[in-house]
Steps between C-alpha positions, in 0.01 A plus 500: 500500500387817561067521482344873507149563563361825577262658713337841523781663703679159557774325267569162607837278453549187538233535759639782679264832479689824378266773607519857237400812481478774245769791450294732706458305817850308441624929560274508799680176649808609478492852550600648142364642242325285197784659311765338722330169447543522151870567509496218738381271221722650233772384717385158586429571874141394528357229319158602291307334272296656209149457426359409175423874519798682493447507917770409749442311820816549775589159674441590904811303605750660240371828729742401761801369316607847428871610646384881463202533738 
């Protein structure tokens, strides 16, 4: 069963914490620009959520996944 319960800058599941970020400082991470991030999402290689308003928050981890860096 998968539980969710989130945190300021924390999302955790099934007890595990996810830590995220917003667009800005998700680009600072990785070394691109917030525009690249975007794309990145478009394309399904970062995981996000979306905030009640209209925000996105970049999942850390899903930073590092990516075949292109």
């Amino acid at each position: 069963m998968l539980m969710a319960a989130e945190r300021a800058d924390s999302f955790y599941v099934d007890g595990h914490e996810r830590r995220r970020v917003n667009t800005v400082k998700a680009a600072e991470i990785a070394g691109v620009s917030v525009r690249t991030i975007y794309n990145w999402m478009r394309n399904g290689k970062v995981e996000y959520l979306r905030t009640p308003t209209g925000g996105v928050r970049i999942f850390i981890d899903s930073l590092w996944r990516i075949d292109d860096l």
